[in-house]
C-alpha positions in Angstrom: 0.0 0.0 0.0 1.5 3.5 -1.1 1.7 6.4 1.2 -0.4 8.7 -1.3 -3.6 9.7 -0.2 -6.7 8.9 -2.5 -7.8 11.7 -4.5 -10.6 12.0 -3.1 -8.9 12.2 0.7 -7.2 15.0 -1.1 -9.5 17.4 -2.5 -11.7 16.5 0.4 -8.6 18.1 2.4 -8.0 20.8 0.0 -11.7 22.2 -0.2 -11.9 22.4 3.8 -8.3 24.2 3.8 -9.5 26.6 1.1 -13.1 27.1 3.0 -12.0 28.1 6.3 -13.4 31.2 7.7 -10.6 32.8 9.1 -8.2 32.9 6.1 -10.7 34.1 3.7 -12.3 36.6 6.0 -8.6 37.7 6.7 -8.5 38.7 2.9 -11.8 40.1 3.1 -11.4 42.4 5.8 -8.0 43.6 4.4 -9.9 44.5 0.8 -13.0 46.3 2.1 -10.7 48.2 4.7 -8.1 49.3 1.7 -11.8 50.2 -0.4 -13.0 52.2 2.7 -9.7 54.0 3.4 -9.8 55.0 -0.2 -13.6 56.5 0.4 -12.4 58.5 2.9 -10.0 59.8 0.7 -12.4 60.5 -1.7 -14.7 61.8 0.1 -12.4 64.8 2.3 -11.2 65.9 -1.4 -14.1 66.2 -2.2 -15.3 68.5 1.1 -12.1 70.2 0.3 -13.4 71.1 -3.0 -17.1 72.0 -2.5 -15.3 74.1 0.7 -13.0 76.0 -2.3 -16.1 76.4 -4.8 -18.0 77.8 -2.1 -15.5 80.6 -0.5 -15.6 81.9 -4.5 -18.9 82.8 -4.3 -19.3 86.4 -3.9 -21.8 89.2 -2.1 -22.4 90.7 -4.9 -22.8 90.3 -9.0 -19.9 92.3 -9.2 -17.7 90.4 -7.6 -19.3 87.0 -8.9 -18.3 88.2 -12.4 -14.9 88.6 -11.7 -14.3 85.2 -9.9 -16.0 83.9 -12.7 -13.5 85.5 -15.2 -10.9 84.3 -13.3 -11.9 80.7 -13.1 -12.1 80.8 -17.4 -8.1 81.6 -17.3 
């Protein structure tokens, strides 16, 4: 008798290796933290911005003109 395992001892062994929680969860957690870090990237440039676009607006037509001339250069 050989010391080989039967194929189907082995992908019996394989498939509970690949299916246990902790390594694959492992992975998970790493992807949707890297995915939310990036959001909140995302989303303080974008604050940033909308806090820019609204310190150009101005009191009075005037002045609105003139920001928007500058903002065509």
């Amino acid at each position: 008798m050989s010391s080989y395992e039967s194929t189907d001892a082995f992908l019996s062994r394989k498939f509970k290796e690949e299916t246990m929680p902790g390594k694959n969860a492992y992975y998970t957690n790493m992807r949707l933290t890297a995915e939310v870090e990036d959001l909140k990237h995302r989303i303080k440039q974008l604050e940033t911005d909308m806090a820019y676009n609204n310190n150009l607006r101005a009191a009075s037509p005037e002045e609105q003109r003139i920001y928007d001339l500058r903002r065509t250069d």
